[in-house]
Gaussian input, Z-matrix of N, CA and C with variables (Angstrom, degrees):
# hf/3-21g

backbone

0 1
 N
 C     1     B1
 C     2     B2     1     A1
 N     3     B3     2     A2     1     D1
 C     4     B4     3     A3     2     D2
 C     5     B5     4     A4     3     D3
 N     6     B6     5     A5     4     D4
 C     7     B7     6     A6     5     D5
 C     8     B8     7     A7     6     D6
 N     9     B9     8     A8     7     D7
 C    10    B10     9     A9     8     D8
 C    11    B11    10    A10     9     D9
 N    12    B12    11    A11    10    D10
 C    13    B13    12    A12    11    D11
 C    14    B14    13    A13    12    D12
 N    15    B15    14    A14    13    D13
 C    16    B16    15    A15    14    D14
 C    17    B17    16    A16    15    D15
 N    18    B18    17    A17    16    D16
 C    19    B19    18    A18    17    D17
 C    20    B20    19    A19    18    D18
 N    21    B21    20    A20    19    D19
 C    22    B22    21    A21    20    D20
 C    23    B23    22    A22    21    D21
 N    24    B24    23    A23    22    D22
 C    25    B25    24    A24    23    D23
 C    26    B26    25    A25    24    D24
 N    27    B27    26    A26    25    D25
 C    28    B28    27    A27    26    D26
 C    29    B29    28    A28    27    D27
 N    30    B30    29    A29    28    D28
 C    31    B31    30    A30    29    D29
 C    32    B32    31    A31    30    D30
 N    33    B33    32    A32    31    D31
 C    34    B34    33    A33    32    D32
 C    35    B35    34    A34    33    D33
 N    36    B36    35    A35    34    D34
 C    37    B37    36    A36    35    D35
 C    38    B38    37    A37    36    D36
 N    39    B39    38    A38    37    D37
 C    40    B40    39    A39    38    D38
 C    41    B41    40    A40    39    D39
 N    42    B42    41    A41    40    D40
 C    43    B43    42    A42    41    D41
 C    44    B44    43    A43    42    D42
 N    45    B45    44    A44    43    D43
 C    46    B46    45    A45    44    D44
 C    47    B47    46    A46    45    D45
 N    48    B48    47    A47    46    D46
 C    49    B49    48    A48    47    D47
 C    50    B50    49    A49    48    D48
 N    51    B51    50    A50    49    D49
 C    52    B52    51    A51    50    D50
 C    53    B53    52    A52    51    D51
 N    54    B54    53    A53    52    D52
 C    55    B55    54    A54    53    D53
 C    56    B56    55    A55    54    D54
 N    57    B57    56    A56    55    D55
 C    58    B58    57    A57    56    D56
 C    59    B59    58    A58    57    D57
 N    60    B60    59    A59    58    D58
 C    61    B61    60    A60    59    D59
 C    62    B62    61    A61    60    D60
 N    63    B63    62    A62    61    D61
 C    64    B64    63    A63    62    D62
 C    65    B65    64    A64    63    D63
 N    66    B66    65    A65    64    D64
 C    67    B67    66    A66    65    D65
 C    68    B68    67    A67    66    D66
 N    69    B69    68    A68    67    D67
 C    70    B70    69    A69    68    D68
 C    71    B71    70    A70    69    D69
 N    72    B72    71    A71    70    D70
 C    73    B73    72    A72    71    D71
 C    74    B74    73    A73    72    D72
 N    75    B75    74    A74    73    D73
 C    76    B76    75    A75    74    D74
 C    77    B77    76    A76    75    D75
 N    78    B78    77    A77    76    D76
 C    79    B79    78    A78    77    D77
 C    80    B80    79    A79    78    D78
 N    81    B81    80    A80    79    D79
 C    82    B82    81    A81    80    D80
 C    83    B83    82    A82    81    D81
 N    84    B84    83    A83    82    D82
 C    85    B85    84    A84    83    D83
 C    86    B86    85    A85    84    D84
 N    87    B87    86    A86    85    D85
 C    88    B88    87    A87    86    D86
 C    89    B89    88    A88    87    D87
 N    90    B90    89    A89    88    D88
 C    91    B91    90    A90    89    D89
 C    92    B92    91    A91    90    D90
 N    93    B93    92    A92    91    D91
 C    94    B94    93    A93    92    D92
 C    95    B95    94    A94    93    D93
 N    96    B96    95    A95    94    D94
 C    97    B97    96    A96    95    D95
 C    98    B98    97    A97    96    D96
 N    99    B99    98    A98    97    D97
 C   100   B100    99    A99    98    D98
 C   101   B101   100   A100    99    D99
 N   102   B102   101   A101   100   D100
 C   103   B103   102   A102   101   D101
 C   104   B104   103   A103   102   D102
 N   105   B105   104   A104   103   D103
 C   106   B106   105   A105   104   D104
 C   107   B107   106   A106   105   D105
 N   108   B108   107   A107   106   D106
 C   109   B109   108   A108   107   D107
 C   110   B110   109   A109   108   D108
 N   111   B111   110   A110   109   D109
 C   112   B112   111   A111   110   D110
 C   113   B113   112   A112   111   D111
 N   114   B114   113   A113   112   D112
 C   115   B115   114   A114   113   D113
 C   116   B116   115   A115   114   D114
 N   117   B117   116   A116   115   D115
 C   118   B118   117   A117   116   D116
 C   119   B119   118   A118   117   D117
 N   120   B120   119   A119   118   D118
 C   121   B121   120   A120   119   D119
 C   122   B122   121   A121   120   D120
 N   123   B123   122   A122   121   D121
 C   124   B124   123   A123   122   D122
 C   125   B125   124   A124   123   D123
 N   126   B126   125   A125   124   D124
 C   127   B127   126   A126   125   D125
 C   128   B128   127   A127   126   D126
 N   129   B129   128   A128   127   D127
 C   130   B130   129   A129   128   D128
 C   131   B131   130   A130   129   D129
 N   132   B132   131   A131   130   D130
 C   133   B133   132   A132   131   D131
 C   134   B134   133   A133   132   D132
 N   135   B135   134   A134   133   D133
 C   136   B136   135   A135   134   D134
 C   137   B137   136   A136   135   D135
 N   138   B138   137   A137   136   D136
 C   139   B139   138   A138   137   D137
 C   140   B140   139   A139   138   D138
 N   141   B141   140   A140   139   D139
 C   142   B142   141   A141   140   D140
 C   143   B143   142   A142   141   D141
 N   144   B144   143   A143   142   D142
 C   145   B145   144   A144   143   D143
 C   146   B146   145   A145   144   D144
 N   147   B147   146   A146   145   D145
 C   148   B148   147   A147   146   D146
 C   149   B149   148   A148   147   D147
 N   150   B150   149   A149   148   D148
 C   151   B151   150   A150   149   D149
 C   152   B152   151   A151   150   D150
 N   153   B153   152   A152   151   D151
 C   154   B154   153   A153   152   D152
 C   155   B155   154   A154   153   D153
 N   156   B156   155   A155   154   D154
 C   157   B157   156   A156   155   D155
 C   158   B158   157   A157   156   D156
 N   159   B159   158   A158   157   D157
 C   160   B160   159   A159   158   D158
 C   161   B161   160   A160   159   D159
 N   162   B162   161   A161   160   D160
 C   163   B163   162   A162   161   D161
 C   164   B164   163   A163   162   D162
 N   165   B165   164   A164   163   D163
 C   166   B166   165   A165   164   D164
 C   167   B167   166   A166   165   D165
 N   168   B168   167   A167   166   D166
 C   169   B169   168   A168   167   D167
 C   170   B170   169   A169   168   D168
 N   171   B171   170   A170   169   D169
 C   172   B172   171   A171   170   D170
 C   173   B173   172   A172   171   D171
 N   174   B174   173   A173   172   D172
 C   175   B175   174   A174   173   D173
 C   176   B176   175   A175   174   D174
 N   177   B177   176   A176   175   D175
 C   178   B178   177   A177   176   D176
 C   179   B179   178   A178   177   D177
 N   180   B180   179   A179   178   D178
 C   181   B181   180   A180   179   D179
 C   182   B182   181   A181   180   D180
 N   183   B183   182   A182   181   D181
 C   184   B184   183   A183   182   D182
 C   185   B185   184   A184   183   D183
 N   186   B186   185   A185   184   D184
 C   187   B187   186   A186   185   D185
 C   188   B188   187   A187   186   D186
 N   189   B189   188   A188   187   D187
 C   190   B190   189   A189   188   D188
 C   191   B191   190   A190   189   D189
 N   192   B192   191   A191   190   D190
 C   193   B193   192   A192   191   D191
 C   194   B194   193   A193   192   D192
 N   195   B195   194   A194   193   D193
 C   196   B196   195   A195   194   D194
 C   197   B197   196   A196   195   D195
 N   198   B198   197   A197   196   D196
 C   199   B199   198   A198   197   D197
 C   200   B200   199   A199   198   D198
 N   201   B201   200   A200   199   D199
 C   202   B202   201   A201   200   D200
 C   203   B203   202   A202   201   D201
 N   204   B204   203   A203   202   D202
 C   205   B205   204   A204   203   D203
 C   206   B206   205   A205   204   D204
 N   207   B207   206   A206   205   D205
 C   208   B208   207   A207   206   D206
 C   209   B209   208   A208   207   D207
 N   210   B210   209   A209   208   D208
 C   211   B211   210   A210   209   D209
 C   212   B212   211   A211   210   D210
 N   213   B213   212   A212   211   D211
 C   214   B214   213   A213   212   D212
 C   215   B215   214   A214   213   D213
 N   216   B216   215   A215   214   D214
 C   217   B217   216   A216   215   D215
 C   218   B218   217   A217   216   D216
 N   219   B219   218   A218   217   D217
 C   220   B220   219   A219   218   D218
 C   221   B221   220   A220   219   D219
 N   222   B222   221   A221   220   D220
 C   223   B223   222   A222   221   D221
 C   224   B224   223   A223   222   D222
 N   225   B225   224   A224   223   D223
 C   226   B226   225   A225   224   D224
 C   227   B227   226   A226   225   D225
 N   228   B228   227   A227   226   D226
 C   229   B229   228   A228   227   D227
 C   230   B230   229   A229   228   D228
 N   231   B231   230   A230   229   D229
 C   232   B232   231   A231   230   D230
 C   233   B233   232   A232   231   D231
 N   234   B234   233   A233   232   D232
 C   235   B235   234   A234   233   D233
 C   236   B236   235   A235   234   D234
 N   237   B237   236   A236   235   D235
 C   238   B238   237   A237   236   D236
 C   239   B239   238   A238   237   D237
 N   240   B240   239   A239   238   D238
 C   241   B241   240   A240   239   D239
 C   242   B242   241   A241   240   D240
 N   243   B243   242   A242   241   D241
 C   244   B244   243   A243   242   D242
 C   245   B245   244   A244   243   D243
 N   246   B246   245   A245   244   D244
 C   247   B247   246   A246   245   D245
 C   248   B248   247   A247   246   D246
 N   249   B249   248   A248   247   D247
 C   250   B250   249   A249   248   D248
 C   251   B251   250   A250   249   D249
 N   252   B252   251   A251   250   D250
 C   253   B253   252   A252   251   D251
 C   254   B254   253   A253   252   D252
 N   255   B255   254   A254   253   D253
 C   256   B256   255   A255   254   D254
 C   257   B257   256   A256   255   D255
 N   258   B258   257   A257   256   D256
 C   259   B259   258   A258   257   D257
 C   260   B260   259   A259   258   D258

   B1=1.4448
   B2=1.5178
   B3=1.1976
   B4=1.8830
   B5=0.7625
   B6=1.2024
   B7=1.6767
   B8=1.4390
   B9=1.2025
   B10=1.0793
   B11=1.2952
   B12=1.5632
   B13=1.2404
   B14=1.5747
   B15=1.2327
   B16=1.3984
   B17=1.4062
   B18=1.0891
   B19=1.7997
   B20=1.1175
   B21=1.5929
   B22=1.3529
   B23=1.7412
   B24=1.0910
   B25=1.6771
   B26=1.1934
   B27=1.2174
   B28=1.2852
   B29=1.2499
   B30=1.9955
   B31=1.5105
   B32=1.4032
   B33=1.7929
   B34=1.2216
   B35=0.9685
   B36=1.6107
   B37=0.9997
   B38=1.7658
   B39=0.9441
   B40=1.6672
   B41=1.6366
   B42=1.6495
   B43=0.9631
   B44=1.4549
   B45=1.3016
   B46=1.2940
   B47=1.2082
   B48=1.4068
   B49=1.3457
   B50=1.4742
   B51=1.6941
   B52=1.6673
   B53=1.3939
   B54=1.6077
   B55=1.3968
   B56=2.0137
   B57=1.3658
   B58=1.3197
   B59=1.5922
   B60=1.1976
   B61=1.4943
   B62=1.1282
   B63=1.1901
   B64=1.5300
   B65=1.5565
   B66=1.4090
   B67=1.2909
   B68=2.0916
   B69=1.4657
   B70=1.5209
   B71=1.4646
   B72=1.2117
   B73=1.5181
   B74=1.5250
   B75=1.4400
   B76=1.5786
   B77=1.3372
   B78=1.3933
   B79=1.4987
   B80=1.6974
   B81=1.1708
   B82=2.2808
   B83=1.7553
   B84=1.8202
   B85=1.5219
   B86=1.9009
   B87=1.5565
   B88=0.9689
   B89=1.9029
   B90=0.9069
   B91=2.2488
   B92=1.3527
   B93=1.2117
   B94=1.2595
   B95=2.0140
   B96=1.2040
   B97=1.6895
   B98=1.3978
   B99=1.8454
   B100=1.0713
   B101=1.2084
   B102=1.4123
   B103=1.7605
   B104=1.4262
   B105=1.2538
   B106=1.6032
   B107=1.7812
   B108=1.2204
   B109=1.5430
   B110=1.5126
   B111=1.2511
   B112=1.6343
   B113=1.6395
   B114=1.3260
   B115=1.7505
   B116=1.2370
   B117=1.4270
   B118=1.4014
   B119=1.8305
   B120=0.8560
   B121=1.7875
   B122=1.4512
   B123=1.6589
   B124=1.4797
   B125=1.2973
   B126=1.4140
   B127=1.3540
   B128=1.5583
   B129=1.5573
   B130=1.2893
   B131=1.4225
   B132=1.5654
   B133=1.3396
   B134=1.9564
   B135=1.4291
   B136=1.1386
   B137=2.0914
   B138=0.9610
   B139=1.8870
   B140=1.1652
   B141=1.7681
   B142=1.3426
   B143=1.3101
   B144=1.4334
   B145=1.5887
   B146=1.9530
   B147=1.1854
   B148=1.9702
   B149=1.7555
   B150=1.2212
   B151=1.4895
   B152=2.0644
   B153=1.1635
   B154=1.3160
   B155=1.6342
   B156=1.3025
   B157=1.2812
   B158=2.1994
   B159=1.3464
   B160=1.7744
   B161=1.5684
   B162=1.1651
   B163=1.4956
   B164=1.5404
   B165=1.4308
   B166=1.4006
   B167=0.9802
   B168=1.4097
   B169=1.2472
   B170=2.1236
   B171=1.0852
   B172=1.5684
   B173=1.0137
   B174=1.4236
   B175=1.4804
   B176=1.9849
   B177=1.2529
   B178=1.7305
   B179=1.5840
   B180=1.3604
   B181=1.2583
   B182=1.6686
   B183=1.2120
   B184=1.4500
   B185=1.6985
   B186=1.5427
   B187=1.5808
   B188=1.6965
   B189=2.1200
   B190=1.4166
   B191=1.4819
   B192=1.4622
   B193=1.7150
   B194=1.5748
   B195=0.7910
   B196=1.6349
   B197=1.8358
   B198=1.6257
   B199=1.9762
   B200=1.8605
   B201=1.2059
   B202=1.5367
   B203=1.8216
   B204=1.7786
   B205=1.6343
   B206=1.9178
   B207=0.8733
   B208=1.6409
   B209=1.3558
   B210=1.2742
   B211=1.6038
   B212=2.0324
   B213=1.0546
   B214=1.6122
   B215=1.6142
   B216=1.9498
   B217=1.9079
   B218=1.8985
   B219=1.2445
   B220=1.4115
   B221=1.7468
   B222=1.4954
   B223=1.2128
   B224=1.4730
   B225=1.5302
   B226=0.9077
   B227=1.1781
   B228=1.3045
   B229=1.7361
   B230=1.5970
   B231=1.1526
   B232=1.7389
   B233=1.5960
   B234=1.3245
   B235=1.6826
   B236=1.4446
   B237=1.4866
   B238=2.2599
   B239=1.2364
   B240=1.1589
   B241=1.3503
   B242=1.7120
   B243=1.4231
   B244=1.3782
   B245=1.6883
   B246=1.2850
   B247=1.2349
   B248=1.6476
   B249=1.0200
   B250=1.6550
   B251=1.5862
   B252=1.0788
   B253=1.4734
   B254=1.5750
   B255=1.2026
   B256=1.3258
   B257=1.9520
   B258=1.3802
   B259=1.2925
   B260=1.4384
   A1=109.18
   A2=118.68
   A3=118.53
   A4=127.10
   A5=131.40
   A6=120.37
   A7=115.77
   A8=154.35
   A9=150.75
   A10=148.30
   A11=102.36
   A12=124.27
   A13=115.00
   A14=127.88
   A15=113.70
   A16=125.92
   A17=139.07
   A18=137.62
   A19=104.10
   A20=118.97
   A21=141.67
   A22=97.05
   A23=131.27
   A24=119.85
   A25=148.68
   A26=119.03
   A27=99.55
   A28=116.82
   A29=116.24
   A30=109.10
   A31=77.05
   A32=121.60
   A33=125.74
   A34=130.77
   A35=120.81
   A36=142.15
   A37=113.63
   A38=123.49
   A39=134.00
   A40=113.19
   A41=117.81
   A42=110.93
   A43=112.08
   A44=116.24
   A45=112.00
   A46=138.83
   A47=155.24
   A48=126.68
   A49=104.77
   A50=107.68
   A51=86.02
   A52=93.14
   A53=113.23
   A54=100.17
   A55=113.96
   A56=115.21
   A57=88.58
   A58=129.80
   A59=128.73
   A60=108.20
   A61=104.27
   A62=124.02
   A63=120.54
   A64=111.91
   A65=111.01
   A66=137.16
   A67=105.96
   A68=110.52
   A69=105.55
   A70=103.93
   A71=120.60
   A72=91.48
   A73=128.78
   A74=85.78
   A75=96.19
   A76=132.52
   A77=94.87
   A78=107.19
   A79=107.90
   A80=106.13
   A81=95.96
   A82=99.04
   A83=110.82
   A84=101.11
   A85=122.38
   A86=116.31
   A87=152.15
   A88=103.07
   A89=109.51
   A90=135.26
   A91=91.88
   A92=127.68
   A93=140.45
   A94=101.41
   A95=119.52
   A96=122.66
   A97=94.15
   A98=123.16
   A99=105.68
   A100=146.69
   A101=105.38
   A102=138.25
   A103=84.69
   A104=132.79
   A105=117.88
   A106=111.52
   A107=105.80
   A108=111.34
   A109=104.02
   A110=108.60
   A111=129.48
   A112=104.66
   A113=100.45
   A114=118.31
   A115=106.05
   A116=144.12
   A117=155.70
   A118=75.67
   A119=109.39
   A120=135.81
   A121=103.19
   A122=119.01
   A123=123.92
   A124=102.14
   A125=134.86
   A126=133.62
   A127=119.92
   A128=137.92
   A129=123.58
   A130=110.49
   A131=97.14
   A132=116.45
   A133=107.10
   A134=109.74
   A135=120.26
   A136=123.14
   A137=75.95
   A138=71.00
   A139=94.02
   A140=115.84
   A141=149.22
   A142=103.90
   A143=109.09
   A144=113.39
   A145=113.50
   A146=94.74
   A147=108.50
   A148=94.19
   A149=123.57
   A150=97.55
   A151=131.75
   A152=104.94
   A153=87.07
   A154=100.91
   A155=130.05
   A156=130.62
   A157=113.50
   A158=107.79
   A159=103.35
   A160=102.10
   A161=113.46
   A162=119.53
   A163=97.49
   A164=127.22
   A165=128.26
   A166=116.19
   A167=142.49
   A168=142.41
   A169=105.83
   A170=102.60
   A171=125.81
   A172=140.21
   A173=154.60
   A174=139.66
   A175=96.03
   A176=107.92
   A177=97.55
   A178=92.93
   A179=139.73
   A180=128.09
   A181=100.94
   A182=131.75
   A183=148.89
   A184=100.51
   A185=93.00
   A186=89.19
   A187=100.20
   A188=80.84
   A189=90.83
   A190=136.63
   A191=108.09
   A192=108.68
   A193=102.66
   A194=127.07
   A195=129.33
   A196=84.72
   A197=87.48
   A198=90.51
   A199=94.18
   A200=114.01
   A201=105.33
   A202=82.57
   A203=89.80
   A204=97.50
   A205=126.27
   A206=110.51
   A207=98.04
   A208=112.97
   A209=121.58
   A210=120.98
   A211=117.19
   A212=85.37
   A213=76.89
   A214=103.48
   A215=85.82
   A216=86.00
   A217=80.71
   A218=117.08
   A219=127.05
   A220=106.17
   A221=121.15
   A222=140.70
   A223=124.22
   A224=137.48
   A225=155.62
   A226=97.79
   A227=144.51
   A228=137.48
   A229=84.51
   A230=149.55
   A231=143.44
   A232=83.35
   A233=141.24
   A234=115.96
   A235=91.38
   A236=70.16
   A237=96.02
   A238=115.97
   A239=138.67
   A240=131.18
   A241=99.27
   A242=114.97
   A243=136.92
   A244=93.24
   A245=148.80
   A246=150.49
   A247=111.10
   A248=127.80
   A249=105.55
   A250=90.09
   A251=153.09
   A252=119.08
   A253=79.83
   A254=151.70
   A255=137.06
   A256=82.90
   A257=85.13
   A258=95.68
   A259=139.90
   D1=146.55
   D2=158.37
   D3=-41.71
   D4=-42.99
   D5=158.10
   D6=-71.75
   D7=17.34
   D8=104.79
   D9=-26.59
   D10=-26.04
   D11=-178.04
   D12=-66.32
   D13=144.38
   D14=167.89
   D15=-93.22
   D16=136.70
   D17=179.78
   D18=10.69
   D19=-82.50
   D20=-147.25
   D21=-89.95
   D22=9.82
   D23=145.37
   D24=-86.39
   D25=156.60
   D26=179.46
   D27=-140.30
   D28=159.39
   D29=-142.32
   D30=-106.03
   D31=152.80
   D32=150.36
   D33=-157.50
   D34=114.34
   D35=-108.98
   D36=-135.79
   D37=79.68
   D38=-173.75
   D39=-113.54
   D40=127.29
   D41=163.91
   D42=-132.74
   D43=151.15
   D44=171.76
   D45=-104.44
   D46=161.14
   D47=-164.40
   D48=-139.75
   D49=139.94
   D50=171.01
   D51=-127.30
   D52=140.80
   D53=-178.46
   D54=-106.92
   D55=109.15
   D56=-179.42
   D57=-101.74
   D58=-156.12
   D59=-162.82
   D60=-105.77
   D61=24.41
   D62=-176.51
   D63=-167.92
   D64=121.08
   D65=174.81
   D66=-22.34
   D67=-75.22
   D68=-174.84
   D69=-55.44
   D70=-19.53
   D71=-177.87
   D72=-52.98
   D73=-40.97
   D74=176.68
   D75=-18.85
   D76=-70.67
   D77=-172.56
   D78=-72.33
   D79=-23.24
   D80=176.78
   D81=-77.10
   D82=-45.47
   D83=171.88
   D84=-30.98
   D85=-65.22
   D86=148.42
   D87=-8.92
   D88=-79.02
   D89=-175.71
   D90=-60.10
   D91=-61.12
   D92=-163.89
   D93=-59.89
   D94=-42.37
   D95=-160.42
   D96=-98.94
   D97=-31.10
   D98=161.20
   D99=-81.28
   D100=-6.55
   D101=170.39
   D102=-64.83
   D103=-33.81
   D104=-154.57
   D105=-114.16
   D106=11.55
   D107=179.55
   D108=142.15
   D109=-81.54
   D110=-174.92
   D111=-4.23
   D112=163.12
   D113=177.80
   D114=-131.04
   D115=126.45
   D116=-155.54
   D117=-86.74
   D118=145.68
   D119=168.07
   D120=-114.51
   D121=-54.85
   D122=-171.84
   D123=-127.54
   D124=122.46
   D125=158.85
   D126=-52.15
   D127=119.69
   D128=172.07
   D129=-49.75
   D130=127.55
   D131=-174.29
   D132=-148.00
   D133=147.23
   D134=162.50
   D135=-40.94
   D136=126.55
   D137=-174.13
   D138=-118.86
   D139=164.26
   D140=-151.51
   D141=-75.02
   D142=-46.27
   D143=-171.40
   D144=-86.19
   D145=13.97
   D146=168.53
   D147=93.20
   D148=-16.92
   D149=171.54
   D150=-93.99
   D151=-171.38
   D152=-167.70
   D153=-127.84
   D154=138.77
   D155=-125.81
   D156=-166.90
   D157=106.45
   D158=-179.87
   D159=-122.92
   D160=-168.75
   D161=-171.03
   D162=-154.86
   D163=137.62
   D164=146.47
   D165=-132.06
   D166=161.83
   D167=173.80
   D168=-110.67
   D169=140.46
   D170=172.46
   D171=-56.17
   D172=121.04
   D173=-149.26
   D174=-47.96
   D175=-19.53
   D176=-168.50
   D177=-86.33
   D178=-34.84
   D179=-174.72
   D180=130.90
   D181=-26.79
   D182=169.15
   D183=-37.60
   D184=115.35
   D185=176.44
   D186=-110.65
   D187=145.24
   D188=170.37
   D189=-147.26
   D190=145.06
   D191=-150.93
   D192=-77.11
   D193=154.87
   D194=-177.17
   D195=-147.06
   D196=128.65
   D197=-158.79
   D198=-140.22
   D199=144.13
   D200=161.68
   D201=-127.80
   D202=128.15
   D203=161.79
   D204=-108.39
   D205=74.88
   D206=-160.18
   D207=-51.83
   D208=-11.82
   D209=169.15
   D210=-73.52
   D211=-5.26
   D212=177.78
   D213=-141.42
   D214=168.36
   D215=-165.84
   D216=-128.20
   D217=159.69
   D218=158.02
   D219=-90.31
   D220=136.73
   D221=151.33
   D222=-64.38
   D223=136.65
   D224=170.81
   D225=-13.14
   D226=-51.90
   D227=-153.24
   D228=-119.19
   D229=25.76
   D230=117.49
   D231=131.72
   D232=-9.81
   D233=-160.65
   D234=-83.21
   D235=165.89
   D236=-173.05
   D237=-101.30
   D238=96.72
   D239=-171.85
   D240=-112.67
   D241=173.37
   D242=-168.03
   D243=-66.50
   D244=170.91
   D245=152.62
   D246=-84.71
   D247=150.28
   D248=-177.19
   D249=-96.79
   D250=40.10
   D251=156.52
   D252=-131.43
   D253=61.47
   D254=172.37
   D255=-121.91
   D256=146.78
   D257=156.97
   D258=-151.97

């Protein structure tokens, strides 16, 4: 934890995210990185805000979010905006 840390450390802190378009992926994304080294940090699990959401980190330590958001869509040039009929 951060308060764990001592004076002279320092926290650094990167995650990456991949978002795909569909809920089961998750969990084979997930099987698949841990089949290949990785350490689950967060089990895919249901989240608060309606999407569904895990974490592993990388033989280097790089953690990463593997997310399905059904409230949002990506635009032609990759940004993520809200969907307009989500609510």
């Amino acid at each position: 934890m951060v308060s764990d840390l001592d004076q002279g450390d320092r926290l650094e802190i990167l995650a990456l995210s991949f978002y795909p378009d569909a809920l089961l992926i998750i969990v084979e994304i997930v099987k698949c990185a841990t089949s290949a080294g990785a350490r689950v940090v967060k089990a895919p699990q249901e989240t608060f805000w309606g999407g569904f959401s895990g974490y592993v980190a990388d033989l280097d330590g790089h953690y990463w979010e593997v997310a399905w958001r059904p409230m949002f869509e990506f635009t032609e040039n990759g940004d993520m905006r809200f969907k307009e009929d989500a609510t």
